[in-house]
KOLGU-4560 file (N, C-alpha, C; in nm, 3 decimals, padded with zeros to 5 digits):
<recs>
<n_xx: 00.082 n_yy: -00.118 n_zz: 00.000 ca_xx: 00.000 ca_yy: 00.000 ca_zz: 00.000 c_xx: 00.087 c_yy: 00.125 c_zz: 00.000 mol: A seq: 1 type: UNK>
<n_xx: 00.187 n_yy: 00.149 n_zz: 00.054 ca_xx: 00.250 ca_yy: 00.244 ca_zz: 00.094 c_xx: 00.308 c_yy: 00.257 c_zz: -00.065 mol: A seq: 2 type: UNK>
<n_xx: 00.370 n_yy: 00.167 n_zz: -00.124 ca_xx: 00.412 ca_yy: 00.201 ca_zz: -00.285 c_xx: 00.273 c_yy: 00.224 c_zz: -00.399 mol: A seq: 3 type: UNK>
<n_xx: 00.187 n_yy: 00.221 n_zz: -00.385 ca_xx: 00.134 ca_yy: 00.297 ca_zz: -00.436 c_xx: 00.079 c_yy: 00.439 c_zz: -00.383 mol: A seq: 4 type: UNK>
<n_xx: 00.095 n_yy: 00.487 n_zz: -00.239 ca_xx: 00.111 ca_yy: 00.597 ca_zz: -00.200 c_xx: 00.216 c_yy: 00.656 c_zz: -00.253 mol: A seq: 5 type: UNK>
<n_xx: 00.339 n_yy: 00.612 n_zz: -00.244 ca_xx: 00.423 ca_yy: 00.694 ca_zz: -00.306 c_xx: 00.453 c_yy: 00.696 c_zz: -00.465 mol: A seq: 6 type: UNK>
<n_xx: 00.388 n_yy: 00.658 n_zz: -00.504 ca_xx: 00.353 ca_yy: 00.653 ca_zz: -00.703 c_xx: 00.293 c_yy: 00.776 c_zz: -00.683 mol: A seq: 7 type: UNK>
<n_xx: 00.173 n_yy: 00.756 n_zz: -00.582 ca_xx: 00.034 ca_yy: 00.856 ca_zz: -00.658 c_xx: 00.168 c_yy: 01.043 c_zz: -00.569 mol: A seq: 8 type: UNK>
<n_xx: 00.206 n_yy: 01.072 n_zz: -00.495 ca_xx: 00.314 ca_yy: 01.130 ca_zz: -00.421 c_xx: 00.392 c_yy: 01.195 c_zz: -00.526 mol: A seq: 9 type: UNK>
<n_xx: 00.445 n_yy: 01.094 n_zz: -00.622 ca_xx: 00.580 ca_yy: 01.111 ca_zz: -00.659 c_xx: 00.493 c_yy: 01.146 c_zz: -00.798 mol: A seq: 10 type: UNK>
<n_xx: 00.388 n_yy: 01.133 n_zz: -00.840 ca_xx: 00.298 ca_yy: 01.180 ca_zz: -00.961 c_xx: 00.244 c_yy: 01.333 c_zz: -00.952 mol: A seq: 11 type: UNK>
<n_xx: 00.205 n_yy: 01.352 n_zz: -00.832 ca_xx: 00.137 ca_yy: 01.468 ca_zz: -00.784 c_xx: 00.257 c_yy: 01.596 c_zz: -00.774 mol: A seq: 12 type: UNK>
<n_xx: 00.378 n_yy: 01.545 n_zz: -00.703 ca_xx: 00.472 ca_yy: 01.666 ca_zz: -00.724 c_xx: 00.559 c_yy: 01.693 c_zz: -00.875 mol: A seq: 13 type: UNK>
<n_xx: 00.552 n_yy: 01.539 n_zz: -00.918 ca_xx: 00.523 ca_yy: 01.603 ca_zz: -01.094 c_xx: 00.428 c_yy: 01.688 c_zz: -01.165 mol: A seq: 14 type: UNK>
<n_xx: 00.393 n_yy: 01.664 n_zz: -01.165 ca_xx: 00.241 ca_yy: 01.740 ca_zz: -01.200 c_xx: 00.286 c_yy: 01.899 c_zz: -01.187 mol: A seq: 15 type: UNK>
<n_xx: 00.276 n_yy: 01.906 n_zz: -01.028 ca_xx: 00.307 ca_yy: 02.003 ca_zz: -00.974 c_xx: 00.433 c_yy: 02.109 c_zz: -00.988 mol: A seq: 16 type: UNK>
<n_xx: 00.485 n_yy: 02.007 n_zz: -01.070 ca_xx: 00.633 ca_yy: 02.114 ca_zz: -01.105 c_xx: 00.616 c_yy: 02.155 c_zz: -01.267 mol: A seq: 17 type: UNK>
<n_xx: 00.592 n_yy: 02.032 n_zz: -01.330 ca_xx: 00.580 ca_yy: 02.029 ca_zz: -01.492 c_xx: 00.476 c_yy: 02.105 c_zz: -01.554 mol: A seq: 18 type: UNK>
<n_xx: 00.373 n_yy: 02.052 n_zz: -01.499 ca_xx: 00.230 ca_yy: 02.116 ca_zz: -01.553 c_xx: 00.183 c_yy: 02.014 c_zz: -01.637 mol: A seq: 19 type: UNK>
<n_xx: 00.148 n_yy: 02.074 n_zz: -01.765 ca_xx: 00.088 ca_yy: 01.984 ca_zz: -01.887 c_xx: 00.188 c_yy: 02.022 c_zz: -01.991 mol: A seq: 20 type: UNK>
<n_xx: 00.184 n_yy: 01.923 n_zz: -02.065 ca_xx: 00.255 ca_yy: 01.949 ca_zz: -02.198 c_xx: 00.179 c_yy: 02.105 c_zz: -02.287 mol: A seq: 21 type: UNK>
<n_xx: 00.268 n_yy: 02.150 n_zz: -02.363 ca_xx: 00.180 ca_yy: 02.266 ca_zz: -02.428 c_xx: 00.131 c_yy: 02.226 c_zz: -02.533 mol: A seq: 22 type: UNK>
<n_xx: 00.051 n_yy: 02.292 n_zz: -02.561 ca_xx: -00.029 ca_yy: 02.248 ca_zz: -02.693 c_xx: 00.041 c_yy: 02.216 c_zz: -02.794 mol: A seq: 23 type: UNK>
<n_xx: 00.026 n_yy: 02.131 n_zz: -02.890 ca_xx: 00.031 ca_yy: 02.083 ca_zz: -03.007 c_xx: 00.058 c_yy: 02.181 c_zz: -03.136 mol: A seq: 24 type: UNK>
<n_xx: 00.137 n_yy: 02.179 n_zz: -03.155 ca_xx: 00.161 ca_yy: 02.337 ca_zz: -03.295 c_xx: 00.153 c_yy: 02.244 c_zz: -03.427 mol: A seq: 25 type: UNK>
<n_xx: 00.088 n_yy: 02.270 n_zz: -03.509 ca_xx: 00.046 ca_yy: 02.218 ca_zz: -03.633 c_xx: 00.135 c_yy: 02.249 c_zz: -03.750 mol: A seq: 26 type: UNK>
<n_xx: 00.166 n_yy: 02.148 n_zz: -03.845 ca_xx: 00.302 ca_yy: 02.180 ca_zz: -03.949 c_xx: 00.249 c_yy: 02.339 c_zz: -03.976 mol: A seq: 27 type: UNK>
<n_xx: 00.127 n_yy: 02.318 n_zz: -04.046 ca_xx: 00.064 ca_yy: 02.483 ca_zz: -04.087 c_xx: 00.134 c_yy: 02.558 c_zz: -04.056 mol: A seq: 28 type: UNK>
<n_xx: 00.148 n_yy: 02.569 n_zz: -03.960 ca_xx: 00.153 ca_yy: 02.704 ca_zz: -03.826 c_xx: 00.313 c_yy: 02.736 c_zz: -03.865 mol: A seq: 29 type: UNK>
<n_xx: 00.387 n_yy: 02.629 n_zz: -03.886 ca_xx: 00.548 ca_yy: 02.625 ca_zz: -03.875 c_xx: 00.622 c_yy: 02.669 c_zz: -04.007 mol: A seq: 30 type: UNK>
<n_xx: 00.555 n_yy: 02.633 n_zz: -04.104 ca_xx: 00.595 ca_yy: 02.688 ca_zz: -04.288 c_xx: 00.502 c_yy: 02.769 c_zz: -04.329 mol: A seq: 31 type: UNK>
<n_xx: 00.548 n_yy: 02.895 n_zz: -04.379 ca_xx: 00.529 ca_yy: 02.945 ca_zz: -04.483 c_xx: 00.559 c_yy: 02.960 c_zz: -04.623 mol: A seq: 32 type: UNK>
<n_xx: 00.455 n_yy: 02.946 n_zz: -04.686 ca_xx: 00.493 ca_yy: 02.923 ca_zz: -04.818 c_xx: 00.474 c_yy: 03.075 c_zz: -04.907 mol: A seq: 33 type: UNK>
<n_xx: 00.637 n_yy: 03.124 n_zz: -04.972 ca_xx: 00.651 ca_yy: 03.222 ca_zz: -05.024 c_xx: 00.700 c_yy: 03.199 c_zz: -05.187 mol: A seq: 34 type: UNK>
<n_xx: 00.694 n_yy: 03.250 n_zz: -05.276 ca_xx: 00.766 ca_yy: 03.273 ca_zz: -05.383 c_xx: 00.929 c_yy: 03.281 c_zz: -05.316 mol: A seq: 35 type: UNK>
<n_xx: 01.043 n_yy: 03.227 n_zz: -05.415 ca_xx: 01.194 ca_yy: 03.214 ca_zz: -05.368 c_xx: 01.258 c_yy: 03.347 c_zz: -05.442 mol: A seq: 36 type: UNK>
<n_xx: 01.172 n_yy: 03.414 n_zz: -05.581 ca_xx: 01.189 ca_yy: 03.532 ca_zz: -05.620 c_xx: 01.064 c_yy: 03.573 c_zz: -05.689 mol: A seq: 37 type: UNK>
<n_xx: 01.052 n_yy: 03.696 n_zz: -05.665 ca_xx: 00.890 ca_yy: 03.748 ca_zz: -05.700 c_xx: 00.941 c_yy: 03.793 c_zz: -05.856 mol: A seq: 38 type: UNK>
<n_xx: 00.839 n_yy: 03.805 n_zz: -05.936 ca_xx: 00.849 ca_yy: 03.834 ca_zz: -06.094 c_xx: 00.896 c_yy: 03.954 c_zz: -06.053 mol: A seq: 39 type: UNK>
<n_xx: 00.983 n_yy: 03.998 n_zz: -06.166 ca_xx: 01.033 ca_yy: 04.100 ca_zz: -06.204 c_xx: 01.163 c_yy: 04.149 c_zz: -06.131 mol: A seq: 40 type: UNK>
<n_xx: 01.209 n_yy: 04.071 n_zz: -06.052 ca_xx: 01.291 ca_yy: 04.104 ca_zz: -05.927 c_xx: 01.472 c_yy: 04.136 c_zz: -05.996 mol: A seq: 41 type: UNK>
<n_xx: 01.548 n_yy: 04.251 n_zz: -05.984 ca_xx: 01.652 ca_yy: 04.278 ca_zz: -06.011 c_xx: 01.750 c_yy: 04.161 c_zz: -05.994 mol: A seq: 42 type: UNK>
<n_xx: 01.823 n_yy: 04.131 n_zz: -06.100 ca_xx: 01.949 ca_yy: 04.009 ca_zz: -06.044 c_xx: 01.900 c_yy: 03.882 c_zz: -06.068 mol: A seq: 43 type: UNK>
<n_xx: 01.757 n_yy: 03.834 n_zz: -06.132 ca_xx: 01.681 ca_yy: 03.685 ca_zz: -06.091 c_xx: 01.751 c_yy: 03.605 c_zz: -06.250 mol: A seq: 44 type: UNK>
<n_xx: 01.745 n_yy: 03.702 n_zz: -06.317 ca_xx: 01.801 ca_yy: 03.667 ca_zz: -06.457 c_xx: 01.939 c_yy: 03.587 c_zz: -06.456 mol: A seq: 45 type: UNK>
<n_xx: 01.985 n_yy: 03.435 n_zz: -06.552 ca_xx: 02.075 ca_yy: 03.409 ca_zz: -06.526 c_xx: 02.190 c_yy: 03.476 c_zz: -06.665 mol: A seq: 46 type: UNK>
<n_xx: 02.324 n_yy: 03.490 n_zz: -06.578 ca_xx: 02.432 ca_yy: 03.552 ca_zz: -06.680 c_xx: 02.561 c_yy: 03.475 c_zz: -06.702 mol: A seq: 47 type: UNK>
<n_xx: 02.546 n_yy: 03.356 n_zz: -06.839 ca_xx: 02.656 ca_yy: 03.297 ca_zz: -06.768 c_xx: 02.783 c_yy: 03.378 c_zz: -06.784 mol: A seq: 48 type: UNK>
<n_xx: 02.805 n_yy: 03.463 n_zz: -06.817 ca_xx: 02.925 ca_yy: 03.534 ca_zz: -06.835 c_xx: 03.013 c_yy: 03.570 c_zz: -06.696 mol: A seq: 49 type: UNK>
<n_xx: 02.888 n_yy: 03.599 n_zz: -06.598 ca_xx: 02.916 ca_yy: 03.647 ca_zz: -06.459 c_xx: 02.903 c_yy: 03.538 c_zz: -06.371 mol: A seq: 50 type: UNK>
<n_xx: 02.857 n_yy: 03.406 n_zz: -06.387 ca_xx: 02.822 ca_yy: 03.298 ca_zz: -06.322 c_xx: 02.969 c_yy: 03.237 c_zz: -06.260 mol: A seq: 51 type: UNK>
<n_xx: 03.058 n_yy: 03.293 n_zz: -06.337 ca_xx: 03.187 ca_yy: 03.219 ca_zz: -06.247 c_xx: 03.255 c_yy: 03.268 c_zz: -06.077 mol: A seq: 52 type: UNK>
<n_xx: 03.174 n_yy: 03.372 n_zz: -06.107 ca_xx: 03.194 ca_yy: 03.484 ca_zz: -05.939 c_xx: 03.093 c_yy: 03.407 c_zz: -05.826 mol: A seq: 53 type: UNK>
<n_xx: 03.009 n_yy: 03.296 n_zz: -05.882 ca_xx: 02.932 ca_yy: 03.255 ca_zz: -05.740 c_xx: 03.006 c_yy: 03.091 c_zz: -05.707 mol: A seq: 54 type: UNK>
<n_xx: 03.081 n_yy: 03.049 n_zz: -05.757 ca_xx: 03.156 ca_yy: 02.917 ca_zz: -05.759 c_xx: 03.263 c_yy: 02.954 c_zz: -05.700 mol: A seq: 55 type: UNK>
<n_xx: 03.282 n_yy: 02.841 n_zz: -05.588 ca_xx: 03.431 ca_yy: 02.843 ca_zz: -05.536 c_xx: 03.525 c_yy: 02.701 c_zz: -05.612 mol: A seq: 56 type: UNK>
<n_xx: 03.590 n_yy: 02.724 n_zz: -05.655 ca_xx: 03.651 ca_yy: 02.589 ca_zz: -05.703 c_xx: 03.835 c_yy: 02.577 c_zz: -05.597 mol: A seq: 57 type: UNK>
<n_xx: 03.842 n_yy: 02.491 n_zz: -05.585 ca_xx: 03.999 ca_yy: 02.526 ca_zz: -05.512 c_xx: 04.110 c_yy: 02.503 c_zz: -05.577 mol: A seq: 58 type: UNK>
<n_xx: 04.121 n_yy: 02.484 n_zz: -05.708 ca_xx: 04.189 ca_yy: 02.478 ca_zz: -05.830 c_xx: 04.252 c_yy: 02.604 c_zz: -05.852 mol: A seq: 59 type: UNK>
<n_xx: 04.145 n_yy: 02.701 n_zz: -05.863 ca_xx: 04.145 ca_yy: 02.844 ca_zz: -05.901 c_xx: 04.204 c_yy: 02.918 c_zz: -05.771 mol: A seq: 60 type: UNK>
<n_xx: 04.142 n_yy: 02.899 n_zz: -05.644 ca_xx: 04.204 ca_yy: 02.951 ca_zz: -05.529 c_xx: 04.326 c_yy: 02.940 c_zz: -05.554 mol: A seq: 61 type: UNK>
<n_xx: 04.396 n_yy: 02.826 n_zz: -05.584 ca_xx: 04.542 ca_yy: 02.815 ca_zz: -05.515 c_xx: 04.672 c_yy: 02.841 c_zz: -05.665 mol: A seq: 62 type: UNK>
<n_xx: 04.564 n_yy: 02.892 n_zz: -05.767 ca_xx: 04.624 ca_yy: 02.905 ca_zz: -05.894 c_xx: 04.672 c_yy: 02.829 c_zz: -05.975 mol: A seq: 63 type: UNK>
<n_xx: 04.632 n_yy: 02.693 n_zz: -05.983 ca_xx: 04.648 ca_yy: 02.567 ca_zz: -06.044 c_xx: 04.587 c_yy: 02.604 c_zz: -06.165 mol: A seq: 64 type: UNK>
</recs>
């Protein structure tokens, strides 16, 4: 008897410290869904002429 006194004891000052879990947050809630570039947007256009300035290669770094 006494171990289930101290279950229901050792439940109650849980309780008592923790609380309840918080609510449930829904994927919804967590993503937004945006366009990655809106029409017309400056820079969206590709150039391969200029395309070599966004590549790192380590060939080129070290002058190979």
């Amino acid at each position: 008897m006494s171990d289930d006194n101290a279950v229901e004891i050792a439940e109650a000052a849980r309780r008592a410290r923790f609380g309840k879990l918080p609510e449930r947050v829904r994927s919804e809630d967590m993503t937004e869904m945006r366009q990655a570039s809106p029409h017309g947007a400056i820079g969206a256009a590709y150039s391969p002429e200029g395309a070599w300035q966004y590549f790192s290669c380590l060939a080129l770094d070290l002058g190979l």
